[in-house]
Structures are given as structure tokens and as C-alpha cells.
N, C-alpha and C positions, 0 to 999 in steps of 0.2 A: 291095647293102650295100657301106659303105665301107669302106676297111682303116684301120685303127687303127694308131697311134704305139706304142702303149705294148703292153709284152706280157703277157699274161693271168697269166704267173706270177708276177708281180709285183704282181698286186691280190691273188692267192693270200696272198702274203707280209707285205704291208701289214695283209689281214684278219688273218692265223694272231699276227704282231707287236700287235697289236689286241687280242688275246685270246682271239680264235675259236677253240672245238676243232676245228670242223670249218666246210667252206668248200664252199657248191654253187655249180655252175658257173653259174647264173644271178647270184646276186650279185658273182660274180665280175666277170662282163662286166658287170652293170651301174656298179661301184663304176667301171671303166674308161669308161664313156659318159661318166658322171659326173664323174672330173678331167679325161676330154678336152674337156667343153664349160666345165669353167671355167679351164681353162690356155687353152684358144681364145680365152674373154673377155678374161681377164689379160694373152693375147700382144696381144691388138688394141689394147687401151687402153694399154699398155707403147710402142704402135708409134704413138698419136697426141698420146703424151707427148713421146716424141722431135722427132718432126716439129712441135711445137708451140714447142718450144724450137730450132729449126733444124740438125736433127742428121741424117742419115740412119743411123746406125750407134745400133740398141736400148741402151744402158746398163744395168746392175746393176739402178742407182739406180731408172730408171721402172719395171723388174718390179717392184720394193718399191712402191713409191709404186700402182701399177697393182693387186699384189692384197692392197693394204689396204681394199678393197672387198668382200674378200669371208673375211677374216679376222676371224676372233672375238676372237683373243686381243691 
């Protein structure tokens, strides 16, 4: 198993903010599998936005641009 970026109480926090009364440990970790494979998406295409424009240095700008992909609103 990998080790994870983000910390478990923090999906805690996001659900309870959400309106959860209550919060198990399995949705927990899941909700974190879950923005770590699309913040991974979002960094990658962020990272061949740049390099597409001749940058080596990620900007603002591409993460916007990058997860307008997977934005509803």
C-alpha cells in the first residue's frame, strides 16, 4: 500500500463540513483515494500545459485551466 499526501482528518472534516452527522472510516479513506487520483490528474495536465507553452515552472493559471476538466460548476 502507498502512503498518501493528504491526511485522513481532513476528509473527516470536508465530510462533517458536507453535512455528515457521522463519518466511517471507510468513506473516509475512500473520499481521500478519491481527490488524490484526480488532483494526480489535474497535476499531470497542469504539468503538460506548461511544458506545452515553454515553461518549466507549473503556474496558477494551468491548474485552473487543467481542472476545468473535471469541474461541474
Amino acid at each position: 500500500m502507498r502512503s498518501s499526501e493528504l491526511g485522513l482528518s481532513a476528509m473527516y472534516r470536508i465530510l462533517k463540513k458536507s453535512g455528515a452527522q457521522r463519518v466511517s472510516d471507510e468513506s473516509a479513506v475512500e473520499l481521500r483515494r478519491v481527490i488524490e487520483e484526480i488532483a494526480e490528474a489535474v497535476a499531470k495536465n497542469a504539468v503538460d500545459l506548461a511544458n506545452h507553452a515553454g515553461r518549466k515552472t507549473v503556474k496558477a493559471e494551468d491548474v485552473k485551466l487543467a481542472s476545468k476538466t473535471f469541474s461541474k460548476y
